[in-house]
N, C-alpha and C positions, 0 to 999 in steps of 0.2 A: 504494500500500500504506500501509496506518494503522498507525503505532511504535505501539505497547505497548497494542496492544490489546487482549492477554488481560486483559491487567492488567484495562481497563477492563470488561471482561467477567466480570472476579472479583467487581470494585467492584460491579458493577450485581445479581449475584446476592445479594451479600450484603445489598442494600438492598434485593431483593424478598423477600428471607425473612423469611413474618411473624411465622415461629416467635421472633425474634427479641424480639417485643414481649409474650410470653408473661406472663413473671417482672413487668415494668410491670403490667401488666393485674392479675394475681392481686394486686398490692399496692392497688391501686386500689378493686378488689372488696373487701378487706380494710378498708378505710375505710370503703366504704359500707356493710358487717354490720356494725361497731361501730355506726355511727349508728342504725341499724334496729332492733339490739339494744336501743341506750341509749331508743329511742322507744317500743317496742311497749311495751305495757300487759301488766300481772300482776293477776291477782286473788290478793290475797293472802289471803283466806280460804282459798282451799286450797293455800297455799305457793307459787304462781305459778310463773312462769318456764317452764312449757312452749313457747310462743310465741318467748319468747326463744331457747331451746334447739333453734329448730325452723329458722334463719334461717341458712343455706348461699351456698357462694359456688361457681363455678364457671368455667370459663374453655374455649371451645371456637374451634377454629381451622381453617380450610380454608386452600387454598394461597393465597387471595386474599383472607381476614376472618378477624376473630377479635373476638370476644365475649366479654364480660364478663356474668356471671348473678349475681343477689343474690334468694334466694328464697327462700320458705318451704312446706314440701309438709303443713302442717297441714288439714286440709278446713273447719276454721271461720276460717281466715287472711282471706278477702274479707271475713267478714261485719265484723272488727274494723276492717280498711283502710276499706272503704267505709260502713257503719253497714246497718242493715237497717229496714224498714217506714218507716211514718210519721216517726219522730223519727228515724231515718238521712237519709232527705230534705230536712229542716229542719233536720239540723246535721251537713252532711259536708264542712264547711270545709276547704282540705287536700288534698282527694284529687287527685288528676291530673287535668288538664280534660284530656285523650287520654282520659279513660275514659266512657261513657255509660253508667251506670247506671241499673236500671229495678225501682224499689220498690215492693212488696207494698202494697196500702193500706190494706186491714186486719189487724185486729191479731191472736193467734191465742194457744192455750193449747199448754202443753209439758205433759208427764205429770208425776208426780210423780218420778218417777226420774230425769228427768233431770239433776238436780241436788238439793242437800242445800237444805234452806231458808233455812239464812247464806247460802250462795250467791246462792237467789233472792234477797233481799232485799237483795243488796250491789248485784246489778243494778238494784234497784227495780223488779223484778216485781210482779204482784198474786198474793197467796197467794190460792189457790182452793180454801175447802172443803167435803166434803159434808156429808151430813146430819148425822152421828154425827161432824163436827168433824177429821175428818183429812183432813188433803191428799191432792185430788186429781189437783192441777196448777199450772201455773205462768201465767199471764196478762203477756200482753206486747205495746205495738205498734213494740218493735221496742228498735234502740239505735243511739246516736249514732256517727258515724264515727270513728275512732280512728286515722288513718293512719301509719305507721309506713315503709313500705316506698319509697313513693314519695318522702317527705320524706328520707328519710335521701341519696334519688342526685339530690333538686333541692338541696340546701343542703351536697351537695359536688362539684358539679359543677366546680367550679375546679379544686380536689384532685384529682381521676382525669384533669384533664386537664395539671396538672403533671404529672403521673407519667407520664403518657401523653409529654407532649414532652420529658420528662427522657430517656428512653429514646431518642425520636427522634433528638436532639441527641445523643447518646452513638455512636448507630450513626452517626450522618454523621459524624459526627468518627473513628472507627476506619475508616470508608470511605475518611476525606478522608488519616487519617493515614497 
């Protein structure tokens, strides 16, 4: 018969529960949306900061993992991470080599609605007019990569793993103590 084994049985439950590494994690992911935040680009011609405003943290766990989310659910978010057409391809320095990216090669025209003409022109589009002189469109082959997302969890990767083993070490030691 094995003395105090429950005990040891309490011990060992307490160090599978991942729930435990919950509150670490969220602080982690909180690190890496400051950085993401402080990186993503604004257009400040039209008061910017929606990108910014768009960059969420998350935290999901099962009985055996748990995950750490840093994200953004805006629908033009890749084309700024990774760049788009021709000049995204020749200047997407930055991005995550996990990612295979596969660029447009020609260049294409936006309508005229799509945006105000400070705008176009802050991007360096071609203003496109017609006959009678009013725009009809935007001309573009593309824009350069702007990564934000990725750079923010490779340039704190030391950071979420402190936090990550600060926790570690906290549960061993309530196990051990």
């Amino acid at each position: 018969m094995v003395e105090n084994l429950d005990k040891l049985e309490a011990k060992l439950d307490k160090l599978a529960d991942i729930k435990q590494m919950i509150p670490a994690m969220k602080k982690a992911m909180l690190v890496v949306q400051g950085a993401a935040k402080a990186l993503a680009p604004t257009n400040k011609n039209s008061g910017g900061g929606a990108l910014r405003g768009s960059i969420y943290t998350d935290v999901e766990s099962t009985n055996s993992s748990i995950t750490g989310i840093c994200y953004t659910n805006l629908e033009y978010a890749p084309y700024v991470e990774f760049g788009t057409g021709p000049v995204g391809q020749a200047e997407h320095s930055g991005i995550s080599p996990k990612v295979n990216v596969s660029y447009r090669q020609e260049g294409w025209i936006m309508p005229s609605t799509a945006m105000s003409e400070s705008d176009a022109m802050a991007y360096g589009f071609t203003i496109i007019k017609g006959k009678d002189g009013e725009i009809i469109g935007y001309g573009t082959r593309g824009q350069r990569a702007q990564p934000f997302m990725y750079p923010a969890l490779a340039n704190n990767r030391k950071a979420v793993m402190k936090e990550l083993s600060k926790a570690i070490q906290k549960i061993q030691k309530d196990i051990s103590g």
